[in-house]
C-alpha positions, 0 to 999 in steps of 0.5 A, a space after each residue: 753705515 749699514 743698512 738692511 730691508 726685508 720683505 716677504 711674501 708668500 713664495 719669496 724672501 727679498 733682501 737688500 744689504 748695503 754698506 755706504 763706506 765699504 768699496 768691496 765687492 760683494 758688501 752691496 747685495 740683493 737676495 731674493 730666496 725662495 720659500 718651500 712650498 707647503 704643496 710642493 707646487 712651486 718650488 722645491 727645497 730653498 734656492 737664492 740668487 744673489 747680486 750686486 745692486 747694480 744688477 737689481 738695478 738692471 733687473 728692474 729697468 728691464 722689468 718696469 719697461 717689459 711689465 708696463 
């Protein structure tokens, strides 16, 4: 079963891929883009960063310990 959420906010694209009967690498993936700026004042062109989900789930770890 594939399963695919978005969510957007004014500066970032975040997206989660996941496919539950696949076992290759790369078929379970976070995204997180960039959106141009209207301003130009925080980022410039589309960038992303792509990892596995369990790398977002150590990015998260990290990210609810250090900002509680």
């Amino acid at each position: 079963m594939n399963i695919s959420k978005s969510k957007s906010t004014k500066r970032f694209n975040y997206t989660v891929n996941l496919n539950d009967t696949a076992k290759q690498a790369g078929s379970n993936v976070v995204t997180i883009s960039t959106l141009p700026s209207q301003d130009g004042q925080y980022s410039v062109g589309q960038t992303s960063l792509t990892m596995t989900v369990r790398e977002a789930k150590a990015l998260n770890s990290f990210l609810s310990d250090t900002l509680s």
